[in-house]
Residue frames relative to the residue before (quaternion, step in Angstrom):
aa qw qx qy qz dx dy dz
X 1.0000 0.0000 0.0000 0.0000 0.00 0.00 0.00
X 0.6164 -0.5888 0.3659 0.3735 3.58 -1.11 0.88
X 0.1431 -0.6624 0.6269 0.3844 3.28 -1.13 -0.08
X 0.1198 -0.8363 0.5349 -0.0101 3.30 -1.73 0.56
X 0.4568 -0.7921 0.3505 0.2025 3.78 0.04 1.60
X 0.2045 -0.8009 0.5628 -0.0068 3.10 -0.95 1.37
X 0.2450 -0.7774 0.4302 0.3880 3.62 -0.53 1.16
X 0.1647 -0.8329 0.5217 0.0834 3.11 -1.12 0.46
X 0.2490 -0.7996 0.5286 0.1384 4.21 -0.65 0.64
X 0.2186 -0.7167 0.6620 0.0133 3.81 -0.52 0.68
X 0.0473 -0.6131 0.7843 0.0818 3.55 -1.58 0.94
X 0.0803 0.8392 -0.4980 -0.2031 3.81 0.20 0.09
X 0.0096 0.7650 -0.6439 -0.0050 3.32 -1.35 0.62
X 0.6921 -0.4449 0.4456 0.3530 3.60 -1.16 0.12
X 0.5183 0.7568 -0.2654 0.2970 3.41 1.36 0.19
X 0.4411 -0.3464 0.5492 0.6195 4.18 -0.88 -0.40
X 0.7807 -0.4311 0.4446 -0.0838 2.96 -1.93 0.36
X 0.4459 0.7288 -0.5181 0.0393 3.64 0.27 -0.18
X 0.0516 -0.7352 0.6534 0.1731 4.02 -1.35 0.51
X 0.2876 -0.7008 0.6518 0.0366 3.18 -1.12 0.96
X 0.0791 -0.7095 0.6978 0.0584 2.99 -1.40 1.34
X 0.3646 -0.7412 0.5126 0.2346 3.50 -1.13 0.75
X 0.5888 -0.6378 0.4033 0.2898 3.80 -0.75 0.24
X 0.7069 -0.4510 0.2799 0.4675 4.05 -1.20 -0.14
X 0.7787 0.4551 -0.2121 0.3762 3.31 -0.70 1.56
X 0.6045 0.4102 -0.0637 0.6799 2.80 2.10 -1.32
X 0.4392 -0.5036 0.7423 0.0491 2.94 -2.77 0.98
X 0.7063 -0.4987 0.3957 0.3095 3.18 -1.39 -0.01
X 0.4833 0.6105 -0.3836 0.4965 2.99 1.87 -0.30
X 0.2630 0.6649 -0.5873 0.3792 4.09 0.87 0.32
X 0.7425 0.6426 -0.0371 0.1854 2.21 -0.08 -1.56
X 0.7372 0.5279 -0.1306 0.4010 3.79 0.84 -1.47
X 0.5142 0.4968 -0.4838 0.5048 3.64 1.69 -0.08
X 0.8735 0.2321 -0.1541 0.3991 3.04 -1.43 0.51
X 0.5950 0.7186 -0.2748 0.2323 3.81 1.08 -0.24
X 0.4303 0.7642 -0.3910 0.2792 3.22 1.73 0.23
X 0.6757 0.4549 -0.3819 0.4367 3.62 1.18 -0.85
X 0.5749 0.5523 -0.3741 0.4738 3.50 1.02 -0.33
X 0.7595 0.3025 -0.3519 0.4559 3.57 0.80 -0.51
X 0.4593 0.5239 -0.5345 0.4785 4.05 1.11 0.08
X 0.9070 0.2208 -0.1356 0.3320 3.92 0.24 -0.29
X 0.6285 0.2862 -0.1295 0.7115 3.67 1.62 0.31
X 0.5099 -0.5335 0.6549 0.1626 3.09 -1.69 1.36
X 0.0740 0.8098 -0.5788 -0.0612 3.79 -0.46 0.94
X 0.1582 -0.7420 0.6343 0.1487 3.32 -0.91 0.51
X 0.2078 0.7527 -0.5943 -0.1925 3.87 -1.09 0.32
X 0.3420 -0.7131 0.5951 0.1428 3.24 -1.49 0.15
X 0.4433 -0.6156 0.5875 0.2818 3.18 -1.76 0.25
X 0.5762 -0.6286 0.4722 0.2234 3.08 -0.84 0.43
X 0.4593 -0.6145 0.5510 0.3284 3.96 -0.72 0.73
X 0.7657 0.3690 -0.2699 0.4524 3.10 -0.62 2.07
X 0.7928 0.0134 0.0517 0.6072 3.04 1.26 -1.15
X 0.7763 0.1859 -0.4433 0.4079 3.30 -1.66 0.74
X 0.7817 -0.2788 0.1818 0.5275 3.81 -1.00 -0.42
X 0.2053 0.7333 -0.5611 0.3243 4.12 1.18 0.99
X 0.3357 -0.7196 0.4596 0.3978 2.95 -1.14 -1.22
X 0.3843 -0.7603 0.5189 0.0706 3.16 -0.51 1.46
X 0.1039 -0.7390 0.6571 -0.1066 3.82 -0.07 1.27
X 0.2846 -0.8155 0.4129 0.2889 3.66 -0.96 0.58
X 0.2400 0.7954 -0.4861 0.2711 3.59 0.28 1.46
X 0.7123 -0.4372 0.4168 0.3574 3.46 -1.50 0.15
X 0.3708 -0.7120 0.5646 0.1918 3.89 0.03 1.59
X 0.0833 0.7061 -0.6978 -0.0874 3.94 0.04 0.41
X 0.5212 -0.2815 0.6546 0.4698 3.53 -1.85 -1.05
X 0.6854 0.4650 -0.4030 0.3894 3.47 0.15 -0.40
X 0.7197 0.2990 -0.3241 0.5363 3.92 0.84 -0.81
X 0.6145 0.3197 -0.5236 0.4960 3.90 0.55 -0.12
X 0.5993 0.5019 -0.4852 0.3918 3.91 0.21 -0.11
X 0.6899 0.3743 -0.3362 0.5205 4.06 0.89 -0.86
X 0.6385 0.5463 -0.4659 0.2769 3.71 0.77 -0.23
X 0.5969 0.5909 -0.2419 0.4858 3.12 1.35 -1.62
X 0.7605 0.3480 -0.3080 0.4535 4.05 0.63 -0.83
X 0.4872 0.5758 -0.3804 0.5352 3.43 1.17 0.14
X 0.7730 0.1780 -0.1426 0.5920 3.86 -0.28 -1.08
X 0.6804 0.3872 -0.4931 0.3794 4.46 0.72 0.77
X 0.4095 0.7605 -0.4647 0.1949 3.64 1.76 -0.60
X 0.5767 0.6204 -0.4683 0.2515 3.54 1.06 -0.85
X 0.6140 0.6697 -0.0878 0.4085 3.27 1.39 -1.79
X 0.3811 -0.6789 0.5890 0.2167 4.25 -0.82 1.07
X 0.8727 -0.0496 0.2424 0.4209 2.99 -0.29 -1.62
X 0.1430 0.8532 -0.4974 0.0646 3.53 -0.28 0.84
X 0.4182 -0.6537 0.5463 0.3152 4.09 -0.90 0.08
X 0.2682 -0.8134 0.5143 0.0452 3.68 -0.41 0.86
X 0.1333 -0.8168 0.5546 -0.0861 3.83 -0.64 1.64
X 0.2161 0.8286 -0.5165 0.0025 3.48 0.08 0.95
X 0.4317 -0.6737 0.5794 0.1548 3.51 -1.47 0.53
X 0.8224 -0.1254 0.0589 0.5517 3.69 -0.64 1.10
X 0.7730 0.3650 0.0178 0.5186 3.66 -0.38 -1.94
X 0.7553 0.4215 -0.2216 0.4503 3.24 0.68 -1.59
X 0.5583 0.7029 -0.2553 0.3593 3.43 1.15 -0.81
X 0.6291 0.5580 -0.1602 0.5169 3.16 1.14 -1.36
X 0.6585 0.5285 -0.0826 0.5294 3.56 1.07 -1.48
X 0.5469 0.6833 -0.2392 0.4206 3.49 1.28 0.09
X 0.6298 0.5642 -0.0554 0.5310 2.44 1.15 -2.27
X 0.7146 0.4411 -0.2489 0.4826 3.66 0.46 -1.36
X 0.6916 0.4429 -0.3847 0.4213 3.68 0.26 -1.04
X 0.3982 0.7619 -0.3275 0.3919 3.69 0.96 -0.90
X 0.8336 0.2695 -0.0154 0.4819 2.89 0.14 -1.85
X 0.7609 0.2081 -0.3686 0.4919 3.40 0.58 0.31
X 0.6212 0.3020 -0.3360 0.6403 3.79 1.02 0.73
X 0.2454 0.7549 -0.6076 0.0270 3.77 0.05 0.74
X 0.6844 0.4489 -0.3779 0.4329 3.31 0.83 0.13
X 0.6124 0.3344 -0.3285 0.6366 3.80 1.47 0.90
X 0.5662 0.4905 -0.4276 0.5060 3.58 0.92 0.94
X 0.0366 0.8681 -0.4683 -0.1608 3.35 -0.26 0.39
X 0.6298 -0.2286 -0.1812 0.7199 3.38 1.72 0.58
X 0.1941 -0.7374 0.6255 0.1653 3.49 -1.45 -1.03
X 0.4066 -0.7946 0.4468 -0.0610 2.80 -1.60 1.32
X 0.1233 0.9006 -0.4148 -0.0407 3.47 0.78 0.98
X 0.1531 -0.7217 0.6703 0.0802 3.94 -0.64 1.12
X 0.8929 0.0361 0.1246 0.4311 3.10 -1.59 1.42
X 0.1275 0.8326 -0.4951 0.2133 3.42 1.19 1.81
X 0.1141 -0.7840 0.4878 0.3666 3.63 -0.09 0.45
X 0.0559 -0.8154 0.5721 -0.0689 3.43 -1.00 0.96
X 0.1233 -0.7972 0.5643 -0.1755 3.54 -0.08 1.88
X 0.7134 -0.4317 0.5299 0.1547 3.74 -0.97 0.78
X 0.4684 -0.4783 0.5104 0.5397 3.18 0.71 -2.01
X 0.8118 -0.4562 0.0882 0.3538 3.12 -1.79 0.65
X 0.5864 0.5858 -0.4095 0.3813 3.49 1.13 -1.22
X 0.7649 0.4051 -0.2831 0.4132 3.98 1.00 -0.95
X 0.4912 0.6343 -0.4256 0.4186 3.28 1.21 0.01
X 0.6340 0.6332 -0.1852 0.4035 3.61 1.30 -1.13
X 0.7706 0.4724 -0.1181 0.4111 2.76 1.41 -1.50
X 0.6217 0.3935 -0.3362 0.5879 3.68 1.47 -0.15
X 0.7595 0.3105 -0.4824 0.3067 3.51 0.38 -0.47
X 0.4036 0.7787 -0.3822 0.2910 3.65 1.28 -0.11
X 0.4571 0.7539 -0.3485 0.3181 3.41 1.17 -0.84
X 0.7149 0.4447 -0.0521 0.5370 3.37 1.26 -1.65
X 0.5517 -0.6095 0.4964 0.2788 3.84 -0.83 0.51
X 0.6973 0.4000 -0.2338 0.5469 3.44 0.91 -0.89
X 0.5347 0.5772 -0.3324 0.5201 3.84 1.34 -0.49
X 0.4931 0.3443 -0.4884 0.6323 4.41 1.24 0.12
X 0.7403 0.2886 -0.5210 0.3118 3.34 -0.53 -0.39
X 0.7782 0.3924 -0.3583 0.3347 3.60 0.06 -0.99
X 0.6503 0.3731 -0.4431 0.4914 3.69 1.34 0.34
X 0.6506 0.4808 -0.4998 0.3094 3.53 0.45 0.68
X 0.3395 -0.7811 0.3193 0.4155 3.80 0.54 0.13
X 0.4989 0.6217 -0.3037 0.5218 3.54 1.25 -0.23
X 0.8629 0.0154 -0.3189 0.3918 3.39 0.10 -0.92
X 0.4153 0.6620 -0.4934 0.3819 3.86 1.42 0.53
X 0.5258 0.4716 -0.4544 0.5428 3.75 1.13 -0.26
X 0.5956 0.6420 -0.3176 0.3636 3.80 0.64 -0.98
X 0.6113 0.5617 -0.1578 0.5346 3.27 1.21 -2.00
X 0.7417 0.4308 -0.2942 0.4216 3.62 0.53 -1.15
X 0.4771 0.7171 -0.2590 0.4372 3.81 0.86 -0.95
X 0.8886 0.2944 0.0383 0.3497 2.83 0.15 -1.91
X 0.1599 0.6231 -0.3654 0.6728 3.73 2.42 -0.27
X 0.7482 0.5153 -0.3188 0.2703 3.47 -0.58 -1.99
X 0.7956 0.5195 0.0398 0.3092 3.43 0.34 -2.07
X 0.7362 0.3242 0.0475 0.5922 3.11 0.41 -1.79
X 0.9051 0.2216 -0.0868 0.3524 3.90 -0.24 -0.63
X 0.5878 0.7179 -0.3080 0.2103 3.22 1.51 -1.23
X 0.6527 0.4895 -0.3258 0.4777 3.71 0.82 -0.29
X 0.6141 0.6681 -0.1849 0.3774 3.63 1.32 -0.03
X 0.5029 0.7859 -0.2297 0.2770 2.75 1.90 -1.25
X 0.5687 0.5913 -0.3547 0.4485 3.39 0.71 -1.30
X 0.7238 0.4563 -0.2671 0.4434 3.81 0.52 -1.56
X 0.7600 0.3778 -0.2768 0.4506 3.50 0.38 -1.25
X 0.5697 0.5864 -0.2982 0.4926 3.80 1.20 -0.21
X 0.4450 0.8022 -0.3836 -0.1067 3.39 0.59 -0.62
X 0.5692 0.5710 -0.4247 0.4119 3.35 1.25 -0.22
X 0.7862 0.3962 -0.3155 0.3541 3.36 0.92 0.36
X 0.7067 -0.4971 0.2060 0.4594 3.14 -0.95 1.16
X 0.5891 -0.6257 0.3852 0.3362 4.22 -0.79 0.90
X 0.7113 0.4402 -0.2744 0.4744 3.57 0.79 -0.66
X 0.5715 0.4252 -0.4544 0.5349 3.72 1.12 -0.71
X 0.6705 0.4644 -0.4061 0.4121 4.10 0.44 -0.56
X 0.6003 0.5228 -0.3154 0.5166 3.47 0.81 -0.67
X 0.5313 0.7161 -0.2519 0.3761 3.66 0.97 -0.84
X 0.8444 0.4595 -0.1457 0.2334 3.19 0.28 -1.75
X 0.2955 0.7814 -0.2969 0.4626 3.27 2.42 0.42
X 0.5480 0.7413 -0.2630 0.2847 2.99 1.19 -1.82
X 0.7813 0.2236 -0.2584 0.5224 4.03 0.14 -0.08
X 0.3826 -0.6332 0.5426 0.3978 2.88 -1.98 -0.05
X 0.5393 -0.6670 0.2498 0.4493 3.57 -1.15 0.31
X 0.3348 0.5133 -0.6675 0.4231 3.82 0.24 1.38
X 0.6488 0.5146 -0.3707 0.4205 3.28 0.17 -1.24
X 0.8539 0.2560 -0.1587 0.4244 3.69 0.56 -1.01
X 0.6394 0.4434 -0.4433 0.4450 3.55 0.82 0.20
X 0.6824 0.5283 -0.2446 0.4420 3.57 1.14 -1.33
X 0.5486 0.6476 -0.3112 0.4275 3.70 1.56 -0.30
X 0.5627 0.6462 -0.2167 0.4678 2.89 1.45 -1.19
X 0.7356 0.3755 -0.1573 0.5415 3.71 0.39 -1.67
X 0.7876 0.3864 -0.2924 0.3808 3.28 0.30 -0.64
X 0.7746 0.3493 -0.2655 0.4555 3.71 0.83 -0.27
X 0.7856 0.3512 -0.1721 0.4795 3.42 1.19 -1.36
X 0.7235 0.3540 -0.2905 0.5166 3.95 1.13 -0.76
X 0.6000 0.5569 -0.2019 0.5377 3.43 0.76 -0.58
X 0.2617 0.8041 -0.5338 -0.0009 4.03 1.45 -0.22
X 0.1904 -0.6597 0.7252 0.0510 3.51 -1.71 0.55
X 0.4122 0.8009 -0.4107 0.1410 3.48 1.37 0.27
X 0.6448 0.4635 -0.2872 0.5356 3.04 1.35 -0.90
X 0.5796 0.4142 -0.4797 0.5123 4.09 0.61 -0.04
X 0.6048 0.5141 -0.4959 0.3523 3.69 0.73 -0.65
X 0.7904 0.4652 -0.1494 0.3695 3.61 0.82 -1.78
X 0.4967 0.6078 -0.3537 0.5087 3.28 1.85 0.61
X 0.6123 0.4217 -0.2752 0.6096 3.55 1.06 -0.91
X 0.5756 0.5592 -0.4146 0.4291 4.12 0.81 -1.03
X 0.0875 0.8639 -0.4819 -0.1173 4.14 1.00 -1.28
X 0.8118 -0.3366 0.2692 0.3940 3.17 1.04 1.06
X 0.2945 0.7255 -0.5485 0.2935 3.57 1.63 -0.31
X 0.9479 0.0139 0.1304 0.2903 3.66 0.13 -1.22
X 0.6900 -0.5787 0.3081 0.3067 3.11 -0.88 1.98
X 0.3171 -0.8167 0.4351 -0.2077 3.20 -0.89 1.36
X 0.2948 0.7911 -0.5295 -0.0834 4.10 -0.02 0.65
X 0.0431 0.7368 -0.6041 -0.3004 3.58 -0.55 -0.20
X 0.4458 -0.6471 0.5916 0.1803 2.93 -1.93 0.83
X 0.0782 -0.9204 0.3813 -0.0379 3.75 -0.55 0.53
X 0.0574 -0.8451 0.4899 0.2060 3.62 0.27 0.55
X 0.4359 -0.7803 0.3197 0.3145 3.79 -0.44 0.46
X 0.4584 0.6571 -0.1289 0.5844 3.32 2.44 -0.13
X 0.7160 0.5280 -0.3319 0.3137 3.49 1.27 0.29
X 0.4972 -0.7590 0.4198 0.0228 2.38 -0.58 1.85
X 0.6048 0.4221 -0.3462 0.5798 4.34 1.37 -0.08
X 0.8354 0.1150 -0.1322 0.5211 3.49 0.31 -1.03
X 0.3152 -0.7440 0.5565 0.1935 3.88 -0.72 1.09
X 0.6228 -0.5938 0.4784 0.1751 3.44 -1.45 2.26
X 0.8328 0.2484 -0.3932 0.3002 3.15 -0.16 -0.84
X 0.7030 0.5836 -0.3149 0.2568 3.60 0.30 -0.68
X 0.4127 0.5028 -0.4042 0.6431 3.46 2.48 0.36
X 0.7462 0.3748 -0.4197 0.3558 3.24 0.56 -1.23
X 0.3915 0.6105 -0.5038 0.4692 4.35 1.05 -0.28
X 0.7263 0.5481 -0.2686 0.3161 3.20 0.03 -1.57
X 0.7284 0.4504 -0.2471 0.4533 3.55 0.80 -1.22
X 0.6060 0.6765 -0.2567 0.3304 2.78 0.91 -0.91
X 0.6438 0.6014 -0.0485 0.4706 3.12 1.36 -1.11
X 0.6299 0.4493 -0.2295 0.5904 3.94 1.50 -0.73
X 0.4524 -0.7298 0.4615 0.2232 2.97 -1.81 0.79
X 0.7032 0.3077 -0.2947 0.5692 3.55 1.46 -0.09
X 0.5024 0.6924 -0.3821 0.3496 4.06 0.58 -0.15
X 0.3564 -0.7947 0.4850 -0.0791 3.16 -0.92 1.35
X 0.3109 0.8160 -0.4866 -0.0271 3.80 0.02 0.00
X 0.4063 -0.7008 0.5781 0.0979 2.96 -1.44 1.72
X 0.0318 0.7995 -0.5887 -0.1155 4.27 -0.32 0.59
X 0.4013 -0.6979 0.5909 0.0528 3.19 -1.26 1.57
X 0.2494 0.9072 -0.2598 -0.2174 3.43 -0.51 0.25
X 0.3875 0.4834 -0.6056 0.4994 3.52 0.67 1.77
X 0.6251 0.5732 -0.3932 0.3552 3.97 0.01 -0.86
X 0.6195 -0.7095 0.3045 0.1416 3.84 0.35 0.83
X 0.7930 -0.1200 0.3013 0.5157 2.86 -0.32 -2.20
X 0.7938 0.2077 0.0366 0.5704 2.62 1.38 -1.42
X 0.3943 -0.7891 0.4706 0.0191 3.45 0.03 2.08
X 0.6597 0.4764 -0.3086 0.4925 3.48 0.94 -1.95
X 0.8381 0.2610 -0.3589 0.3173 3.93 0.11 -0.85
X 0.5441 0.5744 -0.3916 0.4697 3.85 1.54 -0.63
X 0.8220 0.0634 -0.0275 0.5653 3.73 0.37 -1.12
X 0.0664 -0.8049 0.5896 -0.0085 3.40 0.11 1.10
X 0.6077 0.5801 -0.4172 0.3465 3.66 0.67 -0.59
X 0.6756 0.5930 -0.2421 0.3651 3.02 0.81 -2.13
X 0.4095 0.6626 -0.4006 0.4825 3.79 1.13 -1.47
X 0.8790 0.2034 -0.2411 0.3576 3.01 -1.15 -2.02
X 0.5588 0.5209 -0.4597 0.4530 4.21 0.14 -0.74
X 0.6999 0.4056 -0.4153 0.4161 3.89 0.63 -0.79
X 0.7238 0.4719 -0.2339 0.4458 3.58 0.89 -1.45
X 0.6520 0.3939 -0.4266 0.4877 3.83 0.71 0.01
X 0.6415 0.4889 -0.4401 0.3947 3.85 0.92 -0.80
X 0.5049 0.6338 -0.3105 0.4970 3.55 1.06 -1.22
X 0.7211 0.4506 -0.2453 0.4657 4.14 0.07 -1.41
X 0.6417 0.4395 -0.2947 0.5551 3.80 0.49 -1.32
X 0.7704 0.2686 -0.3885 0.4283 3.89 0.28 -0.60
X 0.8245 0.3082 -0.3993 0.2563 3.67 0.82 0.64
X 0.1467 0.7010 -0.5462 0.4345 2.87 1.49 0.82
């Protein structure tokens, strides 16, 4: 399998480790609100994802297999790190995990989507008008195009509750990278074969708002419920996005959680 170059940023300190993956849509620039207390006390590393932000965005079938050879490719330098993933990235956690448990030393999943399978994936995000398009692959390539063309320089304005660079951001891929990412990692889940082969090897928090309206609460909060090391912290205004709505609450969980596995 090709290899393919993932951009990556580096605070480095004398510290544990943390890499952050961002989620579908997002850059590493997610990531940069709120990230100072994390960077006074941890070597952070983030990355773009294969496909999107200042990566490379080849036009192929996003499997689990090509975000899994990118991420172990552009981390081989790296021993032992803690793993932070957002939505997409979250998922991509779980999986890398399990096939690197001896270079995970736990993980932090915010706002995991976690579907049954495809038919339930359809069925919750359907609820929402915008939730047909992104479950049909036709007219989400359309949706993505047309985002691309017609609006994309607006975003920032018509976005505003969100931080200018994450709006400015959501440009950042092409629309394989973001539609085939989608089916292949989030409708198409392998989470539960991943968190079978993982067996618990490694301490575990998720972060959960009970208001999200992309990835459905209860079927994380089941899930956790269910493990023998996994922890779950529920948030409950901050949506989708916990790390930019409740950024405090986040970092107080993800350092109390880290210090007790050290």
């Amino acid at each position: 399998m090709k290899t393919y170059k993932l951009n990556l940023v580096e605070f480095p300190r004398a510290a544990p480790k943390l890499v952050l993956l961002h989620g579908l849509g997002g850059t590493y620039r997610y990531w940069l609100t709120g990230l100072d207390q994390l960077k006074q006390n941890y070597h952070v590393i983030l990355i773009d994802l294969l496909g999107f932000g200042d990566s490379e965005k080849p036009w192929i079938n996003y499997t689990k297999s090509c975000h899994l050879k990118a991420l172990e490719d552009r981390l081989a330098e790296y021993d032992q790190f803690f793993l932070i993933g957002h939505s997409l990235g979250a998922a991509l956690s779980i999986a890398y995990s399990a096939r690197n448990p001896t270079k995970c030393l736990g993980q932090i999943l915010i706002s995991l989507p976690y579907f049954s399978n495809e038919k339930h994936a359809y069925s919750w995000l359907r609820r929402t008008p915008s939730g047909w398009l992104m479950t049909n692959m036709l007219t989400a390539i359309i949706t993505c195009i047309v985002t691309r063309r017609v609006v994309g320089r607006f975003l920032p304005k018509i976005l505003k509750e969100f931080p200018k660079e994450v709006a400015e951001d959501l440009l950042k891929h092409n629309f394989l990278s973001s539609t085939t990412s989608l089916w292949q990692i989030l409708y198409r889940s392998t989470i539960p074969l991943d968190m079978a082969l993982l067996a618990n090897k490694i301490p575990t928090l998720c972060i959960h708002a009970m208001n999200d309206d992309t990835a459905p609460y209860l079927p994380v909060e089941q899930l956790v419920s269910e493990q023998l090391n996994w922890d779950f912290k529920a948030l409950k205004n901050s949506a989708h996005h916990p790390w930019l709505w409740d950024n405090s609450a986040c970092q107080i969980a993800i350092e109390q959680s880290i210090k007790k596995w050290i």
